[in-house]
N, C-alpha and C positions, 0 to 999 in steps of 0.2 A: 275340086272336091265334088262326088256325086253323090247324093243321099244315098242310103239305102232305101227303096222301095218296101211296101208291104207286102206284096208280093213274095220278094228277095225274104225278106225276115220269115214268112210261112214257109219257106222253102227250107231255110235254116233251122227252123222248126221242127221240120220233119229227118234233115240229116242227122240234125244230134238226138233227134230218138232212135232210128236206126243206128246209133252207136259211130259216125263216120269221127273223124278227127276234126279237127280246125283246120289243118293244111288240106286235107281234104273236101272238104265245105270249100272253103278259098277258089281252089281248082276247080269244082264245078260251078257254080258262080260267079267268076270272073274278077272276084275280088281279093283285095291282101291278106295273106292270113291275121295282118294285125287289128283291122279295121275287123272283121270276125271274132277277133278276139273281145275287141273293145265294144262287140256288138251284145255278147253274148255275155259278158261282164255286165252293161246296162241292163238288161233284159231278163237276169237270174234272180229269183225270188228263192229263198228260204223255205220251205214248208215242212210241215211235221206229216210223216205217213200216217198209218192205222198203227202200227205199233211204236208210234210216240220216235220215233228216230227223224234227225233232220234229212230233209233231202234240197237238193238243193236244183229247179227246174228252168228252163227256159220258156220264159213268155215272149209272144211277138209285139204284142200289145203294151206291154210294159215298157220293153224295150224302145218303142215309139216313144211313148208318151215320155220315159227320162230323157230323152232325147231332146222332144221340145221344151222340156224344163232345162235343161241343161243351155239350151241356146237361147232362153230368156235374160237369163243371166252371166251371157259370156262379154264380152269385151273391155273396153275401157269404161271406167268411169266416165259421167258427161259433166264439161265442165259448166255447163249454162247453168246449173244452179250457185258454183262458187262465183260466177261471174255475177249473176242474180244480188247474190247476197251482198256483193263487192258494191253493187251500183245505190244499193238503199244503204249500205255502210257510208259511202261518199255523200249522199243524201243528207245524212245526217251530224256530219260534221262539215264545218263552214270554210277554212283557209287555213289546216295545218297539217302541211305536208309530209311530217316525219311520223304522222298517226298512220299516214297513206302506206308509207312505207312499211313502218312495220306488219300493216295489216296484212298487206302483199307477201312477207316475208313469210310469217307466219301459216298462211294460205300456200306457198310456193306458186304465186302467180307471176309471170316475168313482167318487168316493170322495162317499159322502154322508154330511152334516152337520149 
């Protein structure tokens, strides 16, 4: 997977004002027209003209920036906090194993045996 550059995004900037297509942009640029798509999907802002109608425009900048929000919050869950919480739960109860168990369950943490 290769970022899209800033660069690349000015660039895309300026085809879709010039009026080019998406498969268009793609072929010159070296990229899919999906990843184009999904570029210019991020990066489209809403605005109101001078005569109050929506238009709908491409930013390069926006487009970055949802981007790195987007990858803040992508992957799995981390389990170090259920594990965390798992260790001061054992902590605090002394020798009864079927607490442990259900805790586990409840958490879906795998219990090995």
């Amino acid at each position: 997977m290769l970022l899209i550059r800033d660069t690349e995004r000015g660039e895309m900037s300026a085809y879709l004002k010039t009026g080019l297509s998406l498969r268009a942009i793609a072929e010159k640029t070296g990229r899919s027209a999906s990843t184009i798509s999904r570029e210019v999907k991020r990066g489209s802002v809403t605005q109101l003209d001078t005569n109050r109608r929506e238009v709908v425009k491409y930013f390069p900048d926006t487009g970055a920036r949802v981007y790195q929000e987007n990858r803040l919050h992508c992957g799995a869950p981390s389990v170090i906090m259920k594990s965390w919480d798992f260790l001061r739960f054992k902590q605090r109860i002394t020798a009864v194993p079927i607490v442990l168990i259900c805790y586990c369950e409840t958490w879906q943490i795998k219990v090995l045996k």
